[in-house]
C-alpha positions as CSV (number, residue, x, y, z in Angstrom):
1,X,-46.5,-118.0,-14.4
2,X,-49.4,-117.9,-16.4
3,X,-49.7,-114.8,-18.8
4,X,-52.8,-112.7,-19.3
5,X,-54.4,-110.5,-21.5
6,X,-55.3,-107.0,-19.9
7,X,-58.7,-107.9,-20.0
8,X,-58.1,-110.7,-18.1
9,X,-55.7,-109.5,-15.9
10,X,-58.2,-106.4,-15.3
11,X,-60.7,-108.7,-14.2
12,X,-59.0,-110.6,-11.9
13,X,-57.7,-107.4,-10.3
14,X,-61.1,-106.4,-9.6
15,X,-62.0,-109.4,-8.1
16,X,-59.2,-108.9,-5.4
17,X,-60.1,-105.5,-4.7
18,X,-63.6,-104.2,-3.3
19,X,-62.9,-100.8,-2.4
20,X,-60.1,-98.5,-3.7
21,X,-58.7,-95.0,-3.1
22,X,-56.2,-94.3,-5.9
23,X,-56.8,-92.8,-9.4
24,X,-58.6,-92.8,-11.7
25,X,-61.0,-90.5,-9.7
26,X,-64.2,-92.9,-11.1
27,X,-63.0,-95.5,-9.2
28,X,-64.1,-98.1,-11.9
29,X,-67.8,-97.5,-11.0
30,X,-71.0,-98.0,-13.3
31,X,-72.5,-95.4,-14.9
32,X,-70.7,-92.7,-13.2
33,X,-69.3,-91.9,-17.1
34,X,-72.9,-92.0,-18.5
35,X,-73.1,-94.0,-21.9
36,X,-69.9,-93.7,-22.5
37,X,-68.6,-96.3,-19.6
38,X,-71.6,-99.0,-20.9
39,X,-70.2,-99.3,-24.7
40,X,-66.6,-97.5,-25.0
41,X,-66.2,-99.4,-28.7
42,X,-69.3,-97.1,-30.0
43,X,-67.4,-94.1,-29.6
44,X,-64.0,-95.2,-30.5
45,X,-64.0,-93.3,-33.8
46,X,-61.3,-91.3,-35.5
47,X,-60.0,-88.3,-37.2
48,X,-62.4,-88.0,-40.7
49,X,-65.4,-86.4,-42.3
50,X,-67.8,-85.7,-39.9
51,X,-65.9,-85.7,-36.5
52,X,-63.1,-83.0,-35.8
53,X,-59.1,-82.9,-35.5
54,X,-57.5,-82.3,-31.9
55,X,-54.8,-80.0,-33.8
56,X,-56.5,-78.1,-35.7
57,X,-60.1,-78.2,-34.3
58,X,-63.4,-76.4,-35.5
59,X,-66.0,-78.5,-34.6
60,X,-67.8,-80.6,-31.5
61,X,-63.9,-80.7,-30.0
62,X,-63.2,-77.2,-30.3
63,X,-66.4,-76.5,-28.7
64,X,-65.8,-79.1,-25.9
65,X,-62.5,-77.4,-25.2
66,X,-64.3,-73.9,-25.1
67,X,-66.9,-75.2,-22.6
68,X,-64.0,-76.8,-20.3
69,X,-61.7,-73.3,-20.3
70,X,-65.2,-71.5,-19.6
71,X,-65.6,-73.8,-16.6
72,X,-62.5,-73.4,-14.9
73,X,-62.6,-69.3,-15.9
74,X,-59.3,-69.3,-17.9
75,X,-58.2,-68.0,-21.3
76,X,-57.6,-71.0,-23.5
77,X,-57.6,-74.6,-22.6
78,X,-56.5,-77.8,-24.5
79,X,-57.4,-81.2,-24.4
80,X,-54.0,-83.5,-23.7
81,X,-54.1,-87.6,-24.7
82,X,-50.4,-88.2,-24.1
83,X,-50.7,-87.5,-19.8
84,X,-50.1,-84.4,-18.0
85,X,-46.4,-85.1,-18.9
86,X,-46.8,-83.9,-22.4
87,X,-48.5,-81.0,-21.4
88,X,-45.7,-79.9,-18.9
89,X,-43.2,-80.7,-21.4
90,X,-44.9,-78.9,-24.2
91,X,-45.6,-75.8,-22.1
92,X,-41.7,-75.8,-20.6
93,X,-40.3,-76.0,-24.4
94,X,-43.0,-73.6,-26.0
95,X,-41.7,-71.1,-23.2
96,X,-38.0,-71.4,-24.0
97,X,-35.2,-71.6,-26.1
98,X,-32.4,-73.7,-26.2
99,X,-29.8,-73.0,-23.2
100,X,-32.0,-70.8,-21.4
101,X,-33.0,-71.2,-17.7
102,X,-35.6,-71.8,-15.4
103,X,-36.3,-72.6,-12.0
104,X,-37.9,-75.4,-10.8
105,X,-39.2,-77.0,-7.6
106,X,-36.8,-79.7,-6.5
107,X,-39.3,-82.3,-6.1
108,X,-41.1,-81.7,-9.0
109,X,-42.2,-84.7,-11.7
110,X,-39.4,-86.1,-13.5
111,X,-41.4,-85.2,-16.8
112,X,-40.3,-81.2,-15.8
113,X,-36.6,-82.7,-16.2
114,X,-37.2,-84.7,-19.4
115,X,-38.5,-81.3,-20.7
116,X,-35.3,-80.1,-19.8
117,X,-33.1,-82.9,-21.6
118,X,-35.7,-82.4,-24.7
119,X,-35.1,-78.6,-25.0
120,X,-31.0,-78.4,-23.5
121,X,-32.1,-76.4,-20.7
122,X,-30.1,-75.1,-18.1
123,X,-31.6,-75.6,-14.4
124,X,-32.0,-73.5,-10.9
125,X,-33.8,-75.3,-7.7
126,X,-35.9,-74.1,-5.3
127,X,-36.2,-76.8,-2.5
128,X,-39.0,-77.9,0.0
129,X,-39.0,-77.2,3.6
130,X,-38.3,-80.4,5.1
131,X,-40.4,-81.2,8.2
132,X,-38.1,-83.9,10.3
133,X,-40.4,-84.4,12.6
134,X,-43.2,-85.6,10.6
135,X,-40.5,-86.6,7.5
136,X,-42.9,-84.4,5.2
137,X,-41.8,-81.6,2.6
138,X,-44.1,-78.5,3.6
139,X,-44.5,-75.6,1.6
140,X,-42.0,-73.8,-0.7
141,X,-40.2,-70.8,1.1
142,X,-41.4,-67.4,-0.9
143,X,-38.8,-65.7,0.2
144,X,-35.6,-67.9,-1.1
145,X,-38.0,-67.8,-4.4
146,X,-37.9,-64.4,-4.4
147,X,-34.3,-63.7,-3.7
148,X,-33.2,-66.5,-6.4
149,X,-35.4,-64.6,-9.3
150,X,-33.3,-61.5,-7.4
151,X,-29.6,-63.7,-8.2
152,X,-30.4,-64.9,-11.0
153,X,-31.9,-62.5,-14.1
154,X,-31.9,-64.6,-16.7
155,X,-34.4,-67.3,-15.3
156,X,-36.8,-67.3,-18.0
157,X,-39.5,-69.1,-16.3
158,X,-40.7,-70.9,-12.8
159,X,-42.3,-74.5,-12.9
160,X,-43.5,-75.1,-9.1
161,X,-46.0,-78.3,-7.8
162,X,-49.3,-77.2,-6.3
163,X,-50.3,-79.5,-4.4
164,X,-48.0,-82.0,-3.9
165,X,-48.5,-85.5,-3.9
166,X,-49.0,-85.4,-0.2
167,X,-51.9,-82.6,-0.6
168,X,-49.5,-79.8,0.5
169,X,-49.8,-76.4,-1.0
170,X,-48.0,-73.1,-0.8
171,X,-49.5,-69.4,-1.4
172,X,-49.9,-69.7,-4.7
173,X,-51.1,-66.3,-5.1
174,X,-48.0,-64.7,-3.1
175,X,-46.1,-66.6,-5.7
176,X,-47.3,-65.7,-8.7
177,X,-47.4,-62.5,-7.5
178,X,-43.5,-62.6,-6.9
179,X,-42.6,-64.3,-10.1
180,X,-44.9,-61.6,-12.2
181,X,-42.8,-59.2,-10.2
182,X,-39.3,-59.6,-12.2
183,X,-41.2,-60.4,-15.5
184,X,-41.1,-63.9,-15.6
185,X,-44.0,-66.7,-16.5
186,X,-45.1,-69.0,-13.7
187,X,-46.2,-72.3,-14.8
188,X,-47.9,-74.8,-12.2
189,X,-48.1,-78.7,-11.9
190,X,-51.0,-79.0,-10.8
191,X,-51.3,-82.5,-11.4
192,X,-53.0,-83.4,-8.6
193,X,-55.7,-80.6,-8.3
194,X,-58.0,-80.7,-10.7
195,X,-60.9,-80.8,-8.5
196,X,-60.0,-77.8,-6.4
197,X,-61.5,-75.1,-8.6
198,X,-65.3,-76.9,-7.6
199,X,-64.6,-76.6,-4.0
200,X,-62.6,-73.3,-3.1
201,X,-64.7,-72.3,-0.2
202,X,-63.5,-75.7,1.7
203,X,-59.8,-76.4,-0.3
204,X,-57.0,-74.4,-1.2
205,X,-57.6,-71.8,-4.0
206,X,-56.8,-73.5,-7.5
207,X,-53.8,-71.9,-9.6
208,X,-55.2,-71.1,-12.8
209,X,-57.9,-68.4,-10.3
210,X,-54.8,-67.5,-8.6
211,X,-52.1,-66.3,-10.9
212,X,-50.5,-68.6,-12.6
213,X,-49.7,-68.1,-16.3
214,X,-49.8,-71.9,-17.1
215,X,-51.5,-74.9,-15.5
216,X,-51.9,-79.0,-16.2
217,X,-54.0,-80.8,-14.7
218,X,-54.6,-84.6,-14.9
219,X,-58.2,-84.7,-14.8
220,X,-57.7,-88.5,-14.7
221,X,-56.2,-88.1,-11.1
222,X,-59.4,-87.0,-8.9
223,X,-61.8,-86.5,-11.5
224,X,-63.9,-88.9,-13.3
225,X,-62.2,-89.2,-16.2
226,X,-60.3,-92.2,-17.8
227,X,-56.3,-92.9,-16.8
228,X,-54.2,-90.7,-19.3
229,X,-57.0,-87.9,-19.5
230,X,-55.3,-84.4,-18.8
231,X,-55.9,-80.7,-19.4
232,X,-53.7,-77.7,-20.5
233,X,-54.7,-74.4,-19.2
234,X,-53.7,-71.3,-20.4
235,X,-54.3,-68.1,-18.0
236,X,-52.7,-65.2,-19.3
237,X,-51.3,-63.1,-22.1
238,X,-47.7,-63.8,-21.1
239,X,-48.1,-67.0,-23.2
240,X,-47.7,-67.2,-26.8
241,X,-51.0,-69.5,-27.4
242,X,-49.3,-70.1,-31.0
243,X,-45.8,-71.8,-29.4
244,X,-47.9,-74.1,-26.6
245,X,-50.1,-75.2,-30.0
246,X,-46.6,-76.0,-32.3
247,X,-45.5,-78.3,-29.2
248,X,-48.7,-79.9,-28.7
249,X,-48.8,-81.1,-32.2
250,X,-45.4,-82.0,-32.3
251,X,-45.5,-83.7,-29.0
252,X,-48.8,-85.6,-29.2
253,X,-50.1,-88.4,-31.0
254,X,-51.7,-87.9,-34.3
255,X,-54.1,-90.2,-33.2
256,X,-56.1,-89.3,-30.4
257,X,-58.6,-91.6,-28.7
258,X,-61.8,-90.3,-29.1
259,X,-63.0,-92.2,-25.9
260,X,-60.6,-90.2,-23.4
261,X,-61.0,-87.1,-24.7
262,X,-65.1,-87.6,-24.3
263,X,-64.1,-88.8,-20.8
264,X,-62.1,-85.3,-20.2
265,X,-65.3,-83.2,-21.6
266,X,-67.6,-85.5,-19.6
267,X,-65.7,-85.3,-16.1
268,X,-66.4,-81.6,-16.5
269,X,-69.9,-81.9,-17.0
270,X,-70.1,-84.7,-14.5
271,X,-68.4,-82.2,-11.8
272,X,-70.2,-79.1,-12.9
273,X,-73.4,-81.1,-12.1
274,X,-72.4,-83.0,-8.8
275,X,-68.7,-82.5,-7.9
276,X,-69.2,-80.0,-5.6
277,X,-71.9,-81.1,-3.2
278,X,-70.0,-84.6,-3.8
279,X,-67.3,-83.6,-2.4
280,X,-68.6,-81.4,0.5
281,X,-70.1,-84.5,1.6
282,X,-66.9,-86.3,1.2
283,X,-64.4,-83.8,2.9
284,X,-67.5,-83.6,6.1
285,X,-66.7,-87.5,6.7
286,X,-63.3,-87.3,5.9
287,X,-62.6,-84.4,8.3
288,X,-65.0,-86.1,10.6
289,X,-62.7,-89.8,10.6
290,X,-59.8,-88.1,10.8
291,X,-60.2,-86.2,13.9
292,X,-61.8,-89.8,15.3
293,X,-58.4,-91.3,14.5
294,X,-56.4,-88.5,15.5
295,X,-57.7,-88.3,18.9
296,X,-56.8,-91.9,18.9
297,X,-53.2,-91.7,18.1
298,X,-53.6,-92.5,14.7
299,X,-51.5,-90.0,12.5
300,X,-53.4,-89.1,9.4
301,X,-52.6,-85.4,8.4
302,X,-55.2,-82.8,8.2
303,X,-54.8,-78.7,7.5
304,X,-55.2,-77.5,10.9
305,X,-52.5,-79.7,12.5
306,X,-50.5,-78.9,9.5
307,X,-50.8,-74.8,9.3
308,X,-50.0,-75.5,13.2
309,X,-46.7,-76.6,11.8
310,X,-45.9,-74.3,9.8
311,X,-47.5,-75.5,6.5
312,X,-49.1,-73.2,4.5
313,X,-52.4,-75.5,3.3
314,X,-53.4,-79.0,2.9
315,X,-55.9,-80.6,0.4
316,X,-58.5,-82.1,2.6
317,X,-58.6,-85.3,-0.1
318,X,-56.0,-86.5,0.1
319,X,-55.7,-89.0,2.9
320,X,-52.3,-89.7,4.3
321,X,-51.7,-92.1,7.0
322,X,-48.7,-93.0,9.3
323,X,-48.3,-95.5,11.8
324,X,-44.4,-95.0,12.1
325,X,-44.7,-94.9,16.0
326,X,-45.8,-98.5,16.2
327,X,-43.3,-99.5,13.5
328,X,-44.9,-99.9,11.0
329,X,-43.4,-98.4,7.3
330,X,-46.3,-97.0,4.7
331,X,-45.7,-99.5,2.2
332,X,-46.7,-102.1,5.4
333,X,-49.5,-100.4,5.9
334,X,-50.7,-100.5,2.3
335,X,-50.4,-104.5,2.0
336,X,-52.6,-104.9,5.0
337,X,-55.0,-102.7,3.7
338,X,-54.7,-104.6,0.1
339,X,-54.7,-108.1,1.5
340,X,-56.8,-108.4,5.0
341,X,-59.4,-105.6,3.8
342,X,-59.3,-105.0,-0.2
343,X,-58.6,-101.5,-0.1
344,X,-56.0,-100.3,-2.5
345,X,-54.2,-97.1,-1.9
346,X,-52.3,-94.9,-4.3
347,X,-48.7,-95.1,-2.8
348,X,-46.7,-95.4,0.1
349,X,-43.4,-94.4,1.1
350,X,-41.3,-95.2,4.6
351,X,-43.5,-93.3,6.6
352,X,-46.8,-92.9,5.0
353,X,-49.8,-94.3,3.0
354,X,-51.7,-92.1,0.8
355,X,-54.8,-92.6,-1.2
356,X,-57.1,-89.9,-3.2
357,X,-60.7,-89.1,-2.1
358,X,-62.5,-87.9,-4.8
359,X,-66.4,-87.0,-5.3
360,X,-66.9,-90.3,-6.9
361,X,-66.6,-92.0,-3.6
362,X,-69.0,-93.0,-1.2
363,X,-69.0,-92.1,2.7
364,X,-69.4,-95.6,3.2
365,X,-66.2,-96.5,1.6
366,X,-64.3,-93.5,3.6
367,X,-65.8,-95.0,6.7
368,X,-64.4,-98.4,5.8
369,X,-61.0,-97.0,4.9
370,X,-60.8,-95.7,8.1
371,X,-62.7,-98.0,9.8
372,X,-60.1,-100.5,8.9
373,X,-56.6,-98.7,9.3
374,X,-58.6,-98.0,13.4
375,X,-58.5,-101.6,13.8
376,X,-55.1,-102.2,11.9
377,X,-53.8,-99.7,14.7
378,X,-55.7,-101.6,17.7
379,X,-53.9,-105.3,16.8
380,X,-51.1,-103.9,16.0
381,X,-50.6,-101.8,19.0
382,X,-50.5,-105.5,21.0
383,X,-47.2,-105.6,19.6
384,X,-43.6,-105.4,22.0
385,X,-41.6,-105.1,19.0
386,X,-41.4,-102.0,16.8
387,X,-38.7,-101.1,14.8
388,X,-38.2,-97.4,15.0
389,X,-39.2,-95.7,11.4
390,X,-37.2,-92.5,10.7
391,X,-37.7,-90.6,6.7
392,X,-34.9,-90.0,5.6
393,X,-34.4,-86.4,3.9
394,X,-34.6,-87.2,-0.1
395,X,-32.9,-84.4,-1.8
396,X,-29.6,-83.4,-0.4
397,X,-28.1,-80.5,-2.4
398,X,-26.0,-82.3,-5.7
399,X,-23.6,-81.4,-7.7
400,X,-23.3,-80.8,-11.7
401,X,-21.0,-82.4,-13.5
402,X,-22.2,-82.1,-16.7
403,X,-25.3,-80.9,-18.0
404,X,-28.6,-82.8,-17.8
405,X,-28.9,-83.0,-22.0
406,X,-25.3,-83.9,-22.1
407,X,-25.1,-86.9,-19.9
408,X,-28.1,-88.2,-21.3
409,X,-26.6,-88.3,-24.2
410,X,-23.1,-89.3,-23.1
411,X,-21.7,-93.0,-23.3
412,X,-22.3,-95.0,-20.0
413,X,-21.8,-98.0,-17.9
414,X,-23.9,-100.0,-15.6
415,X,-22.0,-100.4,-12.2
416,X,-23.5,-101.6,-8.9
417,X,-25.0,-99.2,-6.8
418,X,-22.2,-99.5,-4.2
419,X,-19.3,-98.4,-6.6
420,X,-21.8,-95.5,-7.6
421,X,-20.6,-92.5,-5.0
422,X,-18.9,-89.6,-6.7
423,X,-19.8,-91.2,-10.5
424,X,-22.5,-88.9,-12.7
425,X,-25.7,-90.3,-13.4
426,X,-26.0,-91.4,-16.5
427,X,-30.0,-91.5,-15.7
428,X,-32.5,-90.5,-13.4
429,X,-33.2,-92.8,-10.2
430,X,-37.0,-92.2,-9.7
431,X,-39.1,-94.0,-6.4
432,X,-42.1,-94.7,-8.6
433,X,-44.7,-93.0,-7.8
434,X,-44.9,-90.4,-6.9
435,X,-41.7,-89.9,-9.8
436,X,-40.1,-87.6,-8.2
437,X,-36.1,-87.5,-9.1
438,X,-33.7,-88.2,-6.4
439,X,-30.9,-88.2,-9.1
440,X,-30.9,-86.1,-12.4
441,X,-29.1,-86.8,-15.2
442,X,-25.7,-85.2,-14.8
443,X,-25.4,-85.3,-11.6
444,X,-23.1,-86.1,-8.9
445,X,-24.2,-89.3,-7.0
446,X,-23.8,-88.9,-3.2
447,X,-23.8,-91.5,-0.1
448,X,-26.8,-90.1,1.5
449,X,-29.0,-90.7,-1.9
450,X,-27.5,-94.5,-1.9
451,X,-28.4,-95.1,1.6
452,X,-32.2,-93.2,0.5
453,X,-32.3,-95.6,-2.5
454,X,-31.2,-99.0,-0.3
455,X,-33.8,-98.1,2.3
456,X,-36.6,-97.8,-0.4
457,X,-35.5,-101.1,-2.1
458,X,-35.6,-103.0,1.3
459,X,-38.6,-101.5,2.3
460,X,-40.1,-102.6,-1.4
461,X,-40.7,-99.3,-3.2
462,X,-39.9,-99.5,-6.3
463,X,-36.9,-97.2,-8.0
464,X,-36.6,-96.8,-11.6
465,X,-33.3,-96.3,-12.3
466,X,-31.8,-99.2,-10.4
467,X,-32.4,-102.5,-12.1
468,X,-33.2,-105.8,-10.5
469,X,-29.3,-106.5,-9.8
470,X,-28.4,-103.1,-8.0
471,X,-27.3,-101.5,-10.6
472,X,-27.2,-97.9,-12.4
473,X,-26.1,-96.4,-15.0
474,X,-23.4,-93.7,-14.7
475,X,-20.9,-91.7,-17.7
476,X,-18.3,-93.0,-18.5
C-alpha cells in the first residue's frame, strides 16, 4: 500500500467526498474561518515577547477568553488545546481528592473514567433509560439520581452527558437543581452542545444557563472551529477557579497552537454574528425533511416523536437515521452514503446513522442528505430479503473486582475474547466513536458484553480494546 503524508492523504480524502455531516462543524469550507483558514502558517506563532501565555495570561488571550465567557453568560471560561478530554479530566481531579467518590452517567466518555484511573477515584453509576423498541438510551431518570445522592453521602460530585451523542437530553435544570440540593457540584459533558446556547428558543436549554457548576464543550464538534478546539466553562462559586487552573497547566501542553486557539475565539465571533439565523434556517429544512421521510417510513428521529416516547428532549441537529426495518444496519447505511453519494456521516452503530448539522451547512446539502437516504430507502425497499436488525442493550450492570486504578495498573494477559467471561478487564473495550465504555477497567467481563462486542466487530465498528486477533487484555 502506498503511504501518504497527511497532506496528501487529506487531499485525496477530499476528493472522495463532496458533501459531509460530521465534525468539524466548518465542514472544511473556504473562508468560513476568515483569514485565518487562507494562511494558517502566518499565525502559527508561539509563547514570547509580544504574544501571551495560555497559563498564565494577561494579554490578547486573556481578553479572548473574557469575551467567550461573556458570550455564553458564565463566570470564567478557559481556552482547552488538548480536546474536551483534558478539560473533563482536569475539572473531575481539580474537584476531588484521592479515593473520594462521584457519580457518573453510565455511558459517559471514556475520558470521565481515565480521570478516574488518574486521580484513584472510586465510582457510582447512574444508567440510561433504555428504549427497546427504538434500541435508543433516552433520558437519565431524576428520580434514581436523586435517591442515589440520598444512599450515598459521600458522593463528592455528579458528571452527567447533555446531549448525548444521539441528540438526547434530560432536564438539565431539574438536575442541577437536585444535585445542588445535597451540596454537591454538577459538572456536564456537554461535548456535543456547544451551539445550543445561540438557539435556545428552538433547542434544548444549554447547561452552563441552566445550573450546572461545570461545563466542556468541544467547540470543534458543531462549531466552526478547528478539530481539537474545546472550551471549559466555569458557572458558579462552588468551584475553586484556582484547582481547575493547577490541573489545566499540569494537564495541558506547554505549547499551545496559536492557530486553534484563534479558531476557538473566532467560532465565537463567527456564531455571535451568523450562528443563530444559520441555524434557524438549518433546523426549518431539517425539521421540514424529516417529517417528508417520516411520513414515508423512513425512521430519522425528531423531538416530538421522541417526548411522545417518553424522552425528555432532542437536539434538532443532530440527524439520526434507521432503516433497521428493511435490514439494513447503520454502519450499511453509512457506506452507501460514502460510496454511491459522497456524503460522510459521523458514526453509525447497528441500528442507526448519525451525522451533525451545524450552521455552517447549506440547505442544499441537508436536502441532498436526505434526498439521498429517500432514494436509498426506495431501491432498497425492492428487496425480499431483510435480515431482522435488533440493538442489543450495551451496559448490563457489572461487577467490581478490583478497583479501576488498580487494574490498570495490575499485571495482565492477552486471551481471546471467548476465554474472556468472568476474567477482569485489564482495559477498557470502547466502540469507537462515540467512546463510550462497555467495559471498565476492573471489571467483571460478562457474556452479554461479548456477544455486544462480536455483533459490533461483524457488523464492522470498530472496538478499541479488542485487537485484530480477538483478543483482550485481562488481570492476571
Amino acid at each position: 500500500m502506498e503511504k501518504k503524508n497527511i497532506i496528501s492523504g487529506i487531499k485525496q480524502y477530499r476528493s472522495e467526498v463532496e458533501t459531509n455531516f460530521h465534525m468539524p462543524g466548518h465542514k472544511g469550507k473556504y473562508g468560513i474561518l476568515g483569514d485565518l483558514g487562507n494562511d494558517l502558517n502566518f499565525y502559527d506563532i508561539t509563547e514570547t515577547l509580544g504574544t501571551d501565555n495560555l497559563h498564565y495570561p494577561n494579554g490578547f488571550l486573556k481578553d479572548a477568553m473574557n469575551f467567550i465567557a461573556r458570550s455564553y453568560g458564565v463566570k470564567k471560561s478557559y481556552m482547552v488545546v488538548n480536546g474536551t478530554s483534558c478539560g473533563i479530566i482536569s475539572s473531575i481531579m481539580a474537584c476531588t481528592s484521592p479515593g473520594d467518590k462521584i457519580l457518573v452517567q453510565r455511558d459517559c466518555h471514556k475520558s470521565v473514567y481515565n480521570a478516574c484511573i488518574l486521580g484513584d477515584l472510586k465510582l457510582d453509576y447512574l444508567y440510561p433509560e433504555f428504549n427497546k423498541k427504538y434500541g435508543l438510551n433516552f433520558s437519565i431518570s431524576l428520580e434514581k439520581l436523586e435517591q442515589m445522592l440520598i444512599d450515598e453521602p459521600e458522593i463528592k460530585m455528579v458528571v452527567l452527558t447533555y446531549p448525548t451523542f444521539y441528540g438526547i437530553c434530560f432536564d438539565v435544570k431539574k438536575a442541577a437543581e437536585i444535585v445542588h440540593k445535597y451540596g454537591k457540584i454538577l459538572m456536564i459533558d456537554e461535548a456535543h452542545g456547544s451551539h445550543l446556547h445561540f438557539c435556545q428558543d428552538l433547542l434544548p436549554p444549554s447547561a452552563e444557563s441552566s445550573g450546572a457548576d461545570i461545563v466542556t464543550q468541544s467547540t470543534h464538534k458543531t462549531l466552526p472551529c478547528l478539530t481539537q478546539g474545546s472550551i471549559l466553562h466555569i458557572c458558579s462559586d462552588r468551584v475553586e477557579l484556582s484547582n481547575i487552573e493547577a490541573m489545566l497547566r499540569m494537564l495541558q501542553t506547554t505549547s499551545p497552537s496559536y492557530v486553534l486557539m484563534s479558531s476557538i475565539e473566532n467560532s465565537i465571533h463567527w456564531m455571535n454574528e451568523y450562528g443563530k439565523d444559520r441555524l434557524l434556517r438549518n433546523i426549518d429544512v431539517f425539521k421540514r425533511k424529516t417529517s417528508e421521510l417520516r411520513n414515508m417510513g423512513i425512521n430519522v428521529l425528531e423531538d416530538d416523536f421522541l417526548i411522545n416516547e417518553g424522552c425528555y428532549d432532542f437536539d434538532a441537529t443532530r440527524a439520526v437515521i434507521s432503516m433497521s426495518e428493511l435490514g439494513i444496519t447503520g454502519t450499511e447505511l453509512q457506506e452507501i452514503l460514502r460510496e454511491k453519494y459522497k456524503i460522510q456521516m459521523e458514526m453509525a452503530d447497528l441500528m442507526y446513522t448519525v451525522g451533525y448539522i451545524t450552521a455552517t451547512d447549506e440547505p442544499e446539502d441537508i436536502e441532498r442528505l436526505f434526498d439521498a437516504v429517500k432514494e436509498i430507502y426506495f431501491e432498497e425497499s425492492k428487496s425480499k430479503d431483510k435480515k431482522e436488525i435488533i440493538q442489543i442493550e450495551a451496559f448490563p450492570v457489572l461487577k467490581h473486582a478490583v478497583k479501576m486504578r488498580k487494574a490498570f495498573y495490575a499485571k495482565n494477559e492477552l486471551i481471546d475474547i471467548n476465554k474472556s467471561i468472568g476474567r477482569t478487564a485489564a482495559e477498557s473495550i470502547i466502540p469507537y466513536p462515540p467512546g463510550i465504555p462497555l467495559v471498565c477497567p476492573g471489571e467483571i467481563i460478562v457474556q452479554d458484553t461479548i456477544d455486544y462486542v462480536k455483533t459490533m466487530l461483524e457488523n464492522g465498528i470498530n472496538v478499541n480494546g479488542v485487537d485484530k486477533n480477538n483478543k483482550l487484555r485481562v488481570v492476571i
